[in-house]
C-alpha positions as CSV (number, residue, x, y, z in Angstrom):
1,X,-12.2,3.1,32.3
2,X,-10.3,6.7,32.6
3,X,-7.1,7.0,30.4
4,X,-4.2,9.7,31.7
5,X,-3.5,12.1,29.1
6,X,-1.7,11.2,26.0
7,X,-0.8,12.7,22.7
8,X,-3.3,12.1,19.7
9,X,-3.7,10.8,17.7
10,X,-3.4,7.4,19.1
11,X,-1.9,5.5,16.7
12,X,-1.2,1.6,16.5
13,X,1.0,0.1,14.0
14,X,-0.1,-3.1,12.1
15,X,1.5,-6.7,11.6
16,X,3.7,-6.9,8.5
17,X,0.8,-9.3,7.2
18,X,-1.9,-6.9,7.6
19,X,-3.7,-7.1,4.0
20,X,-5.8,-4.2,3.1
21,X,-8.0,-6.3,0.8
22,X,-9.2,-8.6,4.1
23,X,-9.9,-5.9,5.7
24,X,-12.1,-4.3,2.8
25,X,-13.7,-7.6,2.7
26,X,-15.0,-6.9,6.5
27,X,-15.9,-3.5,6.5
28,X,-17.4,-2.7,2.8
29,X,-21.1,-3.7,4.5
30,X,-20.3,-0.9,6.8
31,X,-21.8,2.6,6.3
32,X,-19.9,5.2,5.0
33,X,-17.0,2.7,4.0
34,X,-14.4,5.0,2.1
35,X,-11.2,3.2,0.2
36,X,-9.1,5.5,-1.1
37,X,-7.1,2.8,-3.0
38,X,-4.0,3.7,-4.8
39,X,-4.8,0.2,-7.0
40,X,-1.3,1.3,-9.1
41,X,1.9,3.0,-7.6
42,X,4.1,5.1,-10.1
43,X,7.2,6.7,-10.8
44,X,6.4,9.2,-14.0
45,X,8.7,12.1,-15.1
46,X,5.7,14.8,-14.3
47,X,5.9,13.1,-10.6
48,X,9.6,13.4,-8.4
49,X,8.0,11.1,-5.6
50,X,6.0,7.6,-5.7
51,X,1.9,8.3,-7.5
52,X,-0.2,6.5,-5.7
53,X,2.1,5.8,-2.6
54,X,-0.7,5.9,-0.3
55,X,-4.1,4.3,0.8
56,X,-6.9,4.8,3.3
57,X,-9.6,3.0,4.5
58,X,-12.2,3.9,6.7
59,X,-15.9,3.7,7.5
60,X,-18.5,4.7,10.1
61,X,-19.1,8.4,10.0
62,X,-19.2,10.2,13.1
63,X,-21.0,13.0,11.6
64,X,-22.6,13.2,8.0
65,X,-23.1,16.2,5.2
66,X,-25.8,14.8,2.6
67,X,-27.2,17.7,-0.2
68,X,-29.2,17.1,-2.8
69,X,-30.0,19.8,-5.3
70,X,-32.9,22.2,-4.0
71,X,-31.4,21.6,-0.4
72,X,-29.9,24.6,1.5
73,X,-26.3,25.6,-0.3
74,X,-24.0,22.7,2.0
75,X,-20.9,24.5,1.3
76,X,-20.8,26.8,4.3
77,X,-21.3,23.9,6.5
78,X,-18.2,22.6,5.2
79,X,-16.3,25.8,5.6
80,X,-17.5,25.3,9.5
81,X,-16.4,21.7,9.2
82,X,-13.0,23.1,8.1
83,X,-12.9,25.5,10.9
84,X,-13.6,22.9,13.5
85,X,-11.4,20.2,12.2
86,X,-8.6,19.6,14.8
87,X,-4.6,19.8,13.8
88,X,-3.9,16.9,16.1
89,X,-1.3,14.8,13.9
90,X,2.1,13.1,13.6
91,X,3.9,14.2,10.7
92,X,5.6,10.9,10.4
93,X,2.6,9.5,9.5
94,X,0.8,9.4,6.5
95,X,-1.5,12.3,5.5
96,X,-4.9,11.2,6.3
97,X,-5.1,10.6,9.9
98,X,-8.8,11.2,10.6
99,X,-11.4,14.2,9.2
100,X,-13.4,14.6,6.2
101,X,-14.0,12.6,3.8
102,X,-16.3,11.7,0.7
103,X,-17.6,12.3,-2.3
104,X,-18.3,15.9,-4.2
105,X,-20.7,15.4,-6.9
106,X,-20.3,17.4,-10.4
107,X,-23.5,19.3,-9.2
108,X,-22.2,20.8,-6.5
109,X,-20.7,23.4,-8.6
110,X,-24.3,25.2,-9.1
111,X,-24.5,26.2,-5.7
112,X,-21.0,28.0,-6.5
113,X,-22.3,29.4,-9.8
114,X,-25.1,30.1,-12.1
115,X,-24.9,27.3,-14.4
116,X,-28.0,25.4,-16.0
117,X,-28.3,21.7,-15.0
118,X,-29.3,18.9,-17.1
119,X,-32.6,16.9,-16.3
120,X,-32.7,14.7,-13.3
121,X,-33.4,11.2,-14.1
122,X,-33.4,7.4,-12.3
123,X,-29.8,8.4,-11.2
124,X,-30.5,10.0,-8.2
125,X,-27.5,10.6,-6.2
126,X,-26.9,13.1,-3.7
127,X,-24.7,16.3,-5.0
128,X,-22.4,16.4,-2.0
129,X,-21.9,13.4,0.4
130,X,-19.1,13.9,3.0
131,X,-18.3,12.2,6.4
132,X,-16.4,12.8,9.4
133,X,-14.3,10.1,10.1
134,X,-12.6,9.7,13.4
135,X,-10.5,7.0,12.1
136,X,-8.4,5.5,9.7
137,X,-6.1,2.5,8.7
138,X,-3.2,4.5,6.7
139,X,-1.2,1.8,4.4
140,X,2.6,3.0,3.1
141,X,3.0,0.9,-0.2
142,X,6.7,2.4,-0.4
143,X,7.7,1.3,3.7
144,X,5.2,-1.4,2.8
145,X,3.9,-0.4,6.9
146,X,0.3,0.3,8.2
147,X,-1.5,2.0,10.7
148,X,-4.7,2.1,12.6
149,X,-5.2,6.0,13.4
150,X,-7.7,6.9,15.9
151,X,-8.9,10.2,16.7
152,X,-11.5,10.5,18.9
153,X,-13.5,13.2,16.8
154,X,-16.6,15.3,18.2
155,X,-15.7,14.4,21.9
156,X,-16.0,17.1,24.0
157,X,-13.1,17.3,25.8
158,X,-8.9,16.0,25.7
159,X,-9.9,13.7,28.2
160,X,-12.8,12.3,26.8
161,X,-11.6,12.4,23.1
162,X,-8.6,10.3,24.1
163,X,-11.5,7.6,25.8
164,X,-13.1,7.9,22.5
165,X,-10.2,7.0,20.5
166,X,-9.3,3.8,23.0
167,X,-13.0,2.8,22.1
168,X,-13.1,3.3,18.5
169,X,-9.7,1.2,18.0
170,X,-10.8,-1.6,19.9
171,X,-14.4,-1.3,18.2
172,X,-12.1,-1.6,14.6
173,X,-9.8,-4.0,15.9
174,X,-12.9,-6.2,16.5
175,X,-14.8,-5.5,13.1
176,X,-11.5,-6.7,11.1
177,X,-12.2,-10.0,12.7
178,X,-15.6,-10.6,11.4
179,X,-16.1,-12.8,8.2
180,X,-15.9,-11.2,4.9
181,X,-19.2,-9.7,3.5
182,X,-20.5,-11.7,0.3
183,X,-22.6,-8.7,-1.1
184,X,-26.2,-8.8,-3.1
185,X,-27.0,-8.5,-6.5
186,X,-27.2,-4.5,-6.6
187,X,-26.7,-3.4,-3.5
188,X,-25.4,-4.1,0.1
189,X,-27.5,-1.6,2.1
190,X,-31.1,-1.2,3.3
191,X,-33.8,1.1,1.9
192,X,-32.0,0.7,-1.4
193,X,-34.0,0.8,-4.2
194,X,-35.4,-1.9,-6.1
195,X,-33.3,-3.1,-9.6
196,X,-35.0,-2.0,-13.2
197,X,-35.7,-4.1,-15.4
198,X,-35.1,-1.9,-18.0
199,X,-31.9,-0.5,-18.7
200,X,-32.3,3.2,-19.9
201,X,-30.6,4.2,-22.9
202,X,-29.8,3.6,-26.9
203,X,-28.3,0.1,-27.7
204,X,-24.6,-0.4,-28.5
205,X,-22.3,-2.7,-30.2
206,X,-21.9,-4.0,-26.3
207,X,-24.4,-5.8,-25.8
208,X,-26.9,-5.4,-22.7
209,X,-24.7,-1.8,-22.5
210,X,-27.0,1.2,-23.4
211,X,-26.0,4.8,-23.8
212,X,-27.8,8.1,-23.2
213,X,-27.3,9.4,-26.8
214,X,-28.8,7.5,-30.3
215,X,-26.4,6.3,-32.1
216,X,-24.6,9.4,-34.5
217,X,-25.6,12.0,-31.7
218,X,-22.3,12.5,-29.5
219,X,-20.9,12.5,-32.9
220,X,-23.6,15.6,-33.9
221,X,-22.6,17.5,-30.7
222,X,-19.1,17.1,-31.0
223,X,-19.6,18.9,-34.1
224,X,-22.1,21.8,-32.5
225,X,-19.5,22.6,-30.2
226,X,-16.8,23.0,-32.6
227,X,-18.9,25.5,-34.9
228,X,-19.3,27.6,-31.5
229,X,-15.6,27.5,-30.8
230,X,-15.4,28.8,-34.3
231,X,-17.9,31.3,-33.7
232,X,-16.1,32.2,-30.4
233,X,-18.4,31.4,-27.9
234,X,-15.5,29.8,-26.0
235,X,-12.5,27.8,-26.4
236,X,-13.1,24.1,-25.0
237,X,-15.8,22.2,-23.8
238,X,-15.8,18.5,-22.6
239,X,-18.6,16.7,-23.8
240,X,-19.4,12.8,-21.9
241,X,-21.8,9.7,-23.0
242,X,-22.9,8.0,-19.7
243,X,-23.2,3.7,-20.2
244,X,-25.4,1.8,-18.5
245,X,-25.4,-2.1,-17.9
246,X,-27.3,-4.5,-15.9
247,X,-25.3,-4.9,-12.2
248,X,-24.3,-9.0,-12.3
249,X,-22.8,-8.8,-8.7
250,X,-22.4,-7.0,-5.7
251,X,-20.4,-3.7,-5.7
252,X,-17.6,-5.2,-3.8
253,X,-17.1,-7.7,-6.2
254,X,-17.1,-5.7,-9.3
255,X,-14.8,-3.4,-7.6
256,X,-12.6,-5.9,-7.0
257,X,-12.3,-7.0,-10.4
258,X,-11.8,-3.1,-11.7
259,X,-9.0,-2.7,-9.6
260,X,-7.3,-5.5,-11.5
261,X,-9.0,-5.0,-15.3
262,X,-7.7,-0.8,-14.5
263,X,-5.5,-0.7,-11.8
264,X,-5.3,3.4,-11.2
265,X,-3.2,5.9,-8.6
266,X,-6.6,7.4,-8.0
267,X,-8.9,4.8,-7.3
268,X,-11.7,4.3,-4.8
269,X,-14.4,2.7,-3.0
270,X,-17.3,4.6,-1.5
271,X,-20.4,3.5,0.2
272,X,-22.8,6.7,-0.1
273,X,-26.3,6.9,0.6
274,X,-28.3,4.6,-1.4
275,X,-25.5,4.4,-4.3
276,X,-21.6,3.2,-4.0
277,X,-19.1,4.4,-6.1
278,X,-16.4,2.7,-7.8
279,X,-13.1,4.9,-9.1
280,X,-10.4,4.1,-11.7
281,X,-9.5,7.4,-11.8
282,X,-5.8,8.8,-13.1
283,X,-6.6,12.1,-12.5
284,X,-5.5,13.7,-9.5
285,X,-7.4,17.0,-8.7
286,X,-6.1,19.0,-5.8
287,X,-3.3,17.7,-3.6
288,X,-2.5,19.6,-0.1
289,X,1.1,19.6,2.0
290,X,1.8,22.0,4.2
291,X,-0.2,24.0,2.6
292,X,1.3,23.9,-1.0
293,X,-1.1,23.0,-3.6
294,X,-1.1,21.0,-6.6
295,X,-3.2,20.1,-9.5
296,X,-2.4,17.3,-12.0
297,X,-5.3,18.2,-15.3
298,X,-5.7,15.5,-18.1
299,X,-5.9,16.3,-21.2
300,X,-4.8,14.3,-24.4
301,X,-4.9,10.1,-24.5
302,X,-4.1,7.4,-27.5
303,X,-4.3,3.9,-26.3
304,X,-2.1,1.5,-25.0
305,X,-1.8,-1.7,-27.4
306,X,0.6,-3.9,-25.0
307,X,3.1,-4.0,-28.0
308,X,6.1,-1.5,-26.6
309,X,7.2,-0.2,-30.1
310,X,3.5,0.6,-31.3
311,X,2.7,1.9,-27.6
312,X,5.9,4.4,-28.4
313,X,5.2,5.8,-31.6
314,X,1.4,6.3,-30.1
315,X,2.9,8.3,-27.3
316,X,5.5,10.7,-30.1
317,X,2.2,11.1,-31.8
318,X,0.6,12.2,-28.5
319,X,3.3,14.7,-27.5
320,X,3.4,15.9,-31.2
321,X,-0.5,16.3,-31.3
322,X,-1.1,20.2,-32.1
323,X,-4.7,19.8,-30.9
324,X,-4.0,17.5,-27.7
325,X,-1.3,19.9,-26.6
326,X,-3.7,22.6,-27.4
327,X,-6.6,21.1,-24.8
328,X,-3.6,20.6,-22.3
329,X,-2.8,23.6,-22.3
330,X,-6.2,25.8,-22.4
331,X,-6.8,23.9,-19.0
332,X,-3.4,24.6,-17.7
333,X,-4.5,28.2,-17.6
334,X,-7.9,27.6,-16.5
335,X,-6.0,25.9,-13.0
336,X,-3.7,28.6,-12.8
337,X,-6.5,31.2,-12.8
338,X,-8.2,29.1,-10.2
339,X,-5.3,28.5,-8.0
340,X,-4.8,32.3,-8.0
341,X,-8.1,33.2,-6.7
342,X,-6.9,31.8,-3.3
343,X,-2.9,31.4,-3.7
344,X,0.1,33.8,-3.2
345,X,0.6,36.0,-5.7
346,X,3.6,34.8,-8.0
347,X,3.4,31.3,-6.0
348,X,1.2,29.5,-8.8
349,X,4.1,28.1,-11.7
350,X,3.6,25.1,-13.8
351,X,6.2,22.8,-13.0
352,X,5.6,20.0,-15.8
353,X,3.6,20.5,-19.2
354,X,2.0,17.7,-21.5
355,X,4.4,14.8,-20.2
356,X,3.3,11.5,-21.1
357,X,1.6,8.9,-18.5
358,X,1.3,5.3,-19.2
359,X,-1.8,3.6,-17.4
360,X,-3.2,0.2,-18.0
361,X,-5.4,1.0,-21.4
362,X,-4.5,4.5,-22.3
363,X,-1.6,6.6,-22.4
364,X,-1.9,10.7,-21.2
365,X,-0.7,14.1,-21.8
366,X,-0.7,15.4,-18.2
367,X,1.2,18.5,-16.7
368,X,1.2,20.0,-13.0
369,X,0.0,23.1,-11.6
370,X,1.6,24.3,-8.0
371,X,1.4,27.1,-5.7
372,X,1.1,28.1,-2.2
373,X,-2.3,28.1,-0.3
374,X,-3.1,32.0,1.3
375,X,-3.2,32.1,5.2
376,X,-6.7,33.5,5.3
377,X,-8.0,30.2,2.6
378,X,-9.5,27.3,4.3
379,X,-9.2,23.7,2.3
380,X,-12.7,24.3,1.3
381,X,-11.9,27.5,-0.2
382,X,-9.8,26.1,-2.4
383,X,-12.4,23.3,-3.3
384,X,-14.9,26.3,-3.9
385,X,-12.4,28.0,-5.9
386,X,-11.3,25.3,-8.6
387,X,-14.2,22.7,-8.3
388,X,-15.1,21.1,-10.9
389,X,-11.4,20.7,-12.5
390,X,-11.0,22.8,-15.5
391,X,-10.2,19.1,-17.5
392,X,-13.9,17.8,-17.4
393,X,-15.6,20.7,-18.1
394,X,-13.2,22.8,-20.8
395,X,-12.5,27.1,-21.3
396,X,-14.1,29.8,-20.0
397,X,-15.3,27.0,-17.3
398,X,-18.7,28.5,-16.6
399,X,-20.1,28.5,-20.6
400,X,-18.9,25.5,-21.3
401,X,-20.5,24.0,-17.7
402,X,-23.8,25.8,-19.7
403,X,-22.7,24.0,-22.6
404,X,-22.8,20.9,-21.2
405,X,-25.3,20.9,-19.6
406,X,-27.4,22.1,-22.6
407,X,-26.1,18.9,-24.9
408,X,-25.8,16.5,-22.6
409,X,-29.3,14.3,-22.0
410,X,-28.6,13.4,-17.9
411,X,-27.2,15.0,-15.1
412,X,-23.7,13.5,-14.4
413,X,-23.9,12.8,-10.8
414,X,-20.7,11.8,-9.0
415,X,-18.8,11.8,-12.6
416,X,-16.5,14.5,-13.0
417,X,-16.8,15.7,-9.3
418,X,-14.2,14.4,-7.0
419,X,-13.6,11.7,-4.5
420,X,-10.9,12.2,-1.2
421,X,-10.3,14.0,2.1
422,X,-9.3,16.9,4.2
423,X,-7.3,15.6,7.1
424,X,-6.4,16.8,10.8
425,X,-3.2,17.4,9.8
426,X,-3.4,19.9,7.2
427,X,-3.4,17.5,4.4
428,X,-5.7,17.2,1.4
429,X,-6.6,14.8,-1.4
430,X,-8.9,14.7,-3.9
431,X,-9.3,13.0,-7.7
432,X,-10.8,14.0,-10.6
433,X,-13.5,10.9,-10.8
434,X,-13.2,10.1,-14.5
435,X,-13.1,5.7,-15.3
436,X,-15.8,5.7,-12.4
437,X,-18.9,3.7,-12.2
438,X,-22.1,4.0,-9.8
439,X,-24.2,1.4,-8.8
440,X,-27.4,1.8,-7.8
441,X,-31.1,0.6,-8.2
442,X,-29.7,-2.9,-9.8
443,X,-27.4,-0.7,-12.7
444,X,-24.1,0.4,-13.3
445,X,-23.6,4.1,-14.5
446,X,-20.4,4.8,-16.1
447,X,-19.8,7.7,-18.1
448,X,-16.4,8.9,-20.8
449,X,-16.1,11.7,-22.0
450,X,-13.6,14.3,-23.6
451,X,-12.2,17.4,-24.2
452,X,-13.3,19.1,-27.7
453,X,-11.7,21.7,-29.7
454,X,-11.6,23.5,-32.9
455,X,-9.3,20.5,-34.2
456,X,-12.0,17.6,-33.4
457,X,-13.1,15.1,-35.6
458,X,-16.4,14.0,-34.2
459,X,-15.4,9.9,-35.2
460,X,-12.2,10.4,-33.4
461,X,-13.6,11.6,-30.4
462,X,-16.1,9.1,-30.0
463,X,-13.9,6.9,-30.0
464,X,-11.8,7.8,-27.4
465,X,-14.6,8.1,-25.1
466,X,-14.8,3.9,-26.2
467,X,-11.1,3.9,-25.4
468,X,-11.6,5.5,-22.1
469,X,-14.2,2.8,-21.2
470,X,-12.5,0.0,-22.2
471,X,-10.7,-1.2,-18.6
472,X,-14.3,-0.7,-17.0
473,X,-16.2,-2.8,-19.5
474,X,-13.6,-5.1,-19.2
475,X,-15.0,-5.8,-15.0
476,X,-18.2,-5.3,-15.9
477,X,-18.1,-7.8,-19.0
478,X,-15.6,-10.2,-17.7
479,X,-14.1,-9.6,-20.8
């Protein structure tokens, strides 16, 4: 079958009825499946449009980056992937209309610069694990419209590309008619490995939940690091527990539940290699349009109690905070240093500074970063140039990333590194994966962590962390 030329993408719009959750249910089995769920939509004061106004799902990789650490630096393979990514796109449409997509793990940062890493352990993910997709249903949750996008990616010619793109919608167009997957215990993919039967760890008040430091320890840290802020070894270093619990059900289903127990702007599904990731993130990282950047750090959180007046005087108390305003801040700097390495001069402003953010558990001090991407900067510089987000790692970046890695027991894995996607048309999205769990080998990894200063009180902090986790124990307790 020949096709006459025609523009691409080729797009096809989708019954009113199309539900995004049936058709995860028929393509989570499928390799590579990405959701890039905007689980919760809002309208904040450091946000003029609609947070979370988008979603994306997509699977089947045409193409595949996979790193571990000790593999040959994959970052100048993504600069190439960058370089070869096609601008074919309708700028009606929303933003992610086919390219690269994935997950970039908090590891990846030591191919970028000379940081120590933690010890490797039974949580063995790949450091960077990207895709190129060649298609994508696109979902509008403000028109309340969707769209299959088809591409025809790594075809060699117009002609052939457009062929391509007639095959893969039909292919997609058949694959959301097949019966929903029901999901093993651990995992839904082959050459997985088998489920421990020990859970690695120190014993919590959770039970069956285990965490990588004894009980008193993250308190002991938290107060190593603040006598080297004293001592002026640096200003701010995030410091993270990672929990561990026994997987009950399949990764679809617990994601399924998380999206309800934590409903977040930056959430996600992603079927890696050998582990899938599961995001409740409210941390957006680096957002791309028309080549304007922006940046959206975290830093400063009370919790949310359901009761309005309590949940009010929390939030005065956050915004009054001398010591959350102080973390907010050092990492504002931090993202404007980064965003200048690769942004016009005088284009980098902050446009909002420790507003509040309500989310389902917690309540944030957030601000935004903007400025205007360089000419001669790919996408991928500008992941090279800010990754990991000032937020999770704290200020001067690289000696508290030496820091961390000297206090905390594992390496963190996807934690803290980023999930999202460089598109054909210019667009880019990634979060900051914080509220994110890995399943693999039969467990559950989820890490919290925060930001410590001179003002911390080591109680106080760990029990933020416990604040932070409490939507995802929620899920993964049924609680």
């Amino acid at each position: 079958m020949s096709f006459s030329l025609e523009p691409l993408p080729l797009v096809q719009l989708l019954p009113d009825n199309f539900s995004l959750t049936s058709a995860f249910a028929a393509l989570s089995s499928r390799p590579g499946c990405l959701w890039l769920d905007s689980a919760a939509q809002l309208r904040c004061n450091s946000q003029p449009q609609l947070l979370g106004r988008y979603s994306f799902l997509t699977s089947d990789p045409v193409e595949r980056i996979t790193a571990n650490i000790g593999d040959e630096n994959p970052w100048p393979l993504l600069d190439r992937w960058c370089d070869a990514l096609p601008t074919d796109h309708d700028p009606t449409l929303p933003p992610f209309q086919g390219g690269i997509a994935g997950a970039i793990c908090y590891e990846a940062a030591s191919w970028l610069e000379d940081i120590a890493l933690m010890p490797s352990d039974a949580l063995s993910t790949p450091a960077i694990s990207l895709g190129l997709y060649d298609w994508t249903i696109a979902v509008d949750h403000d028109s309340e419209r969707s769209w299959l996008i088809c591409q025809g990616l790594q075809a060699d010619s117009p002609q052939a590309r457009i062929e391509a793109a007639h095959r893969r919608r039909d292919q997609v167009l058949q694959w959301l008619q097949q019966p929903p997957f029901t999901g093993r215990l651990d995992c839904s993919y082959q050459n997985c490995s088998p489920p421990r039967r020990d859970i690695p760890g120190y014993a919590t008040e959770y039970p069956g939940v285990t965490s990588n430091f004894r009980s008193g320890e993250f308190g002991e840290n938290v107060e190593v690091i603040v006598r080297r802020i004293r001592a002026g070894d640096f200003f701010q270093v995030n410091l993270a527990q990672r929990l561990v619990a026994p997987a009950s059900c399949s990764p679809e289903q617990l994601y399924s539940r998380l999206r309800v127990t934590n409903p977040a702007p930056y959430a996600g599904f992603y079927r890696g290699d050998e582990f899938t990731l599961l995001s409740s993130s409210p941390e957006g990282f680096l957002t791309v349009r028309d080549r304007m950047v922006q940046t959206r750090p975290i830093k400063g959180t009370v919790a949310r109690t359901g009761d309005i007046s309590v949940d009010t005087a929390l939030a005065a108390q956050l915004a009054a905070s001398a010591k959350d305003r102080a973390e907010n801040i050092m990492i504002v700097d931090l993202m404007r240093n980064d965003l200048s390495r690769v942004c016009i001069d005088k284009s980098v402003v902050v446009s909002k500074l420790c507003s509040i953010e309500r989310y389902q558990y917690v309540q944030h001090l957030v601000s935004v970063i903007q400025g205007r991407l360089r000419d001669d900067q790919r996408i991928s510089d500008l992941l090279k140039a800010c990754f990991p987000g000032g937020s999770v790692t704290g200020a001067p970046k690289i000696e508290a990333m030496r820091t961390i890695a000297e206090l905390e027991p594992n390496r963190r894995g996807p934690y803290c590194g980023s999930l999202g996607y460089i598109s054909c048309s210019g667009a880019a999205d990634f979060n900051i994966l914080i509220r994110c769990i890995v399943a693999t080998g039969g467990m559950w990894y989820f890490p919290v962590g925060g930001g410590i200063t001179a003002r911390s009180n080591a109680a106080a902090e760990e029990a933020e962390t416990w604040t932070k986790a409490v939507g995802m124990l929620r899920a993964i307790l049924q609680v």
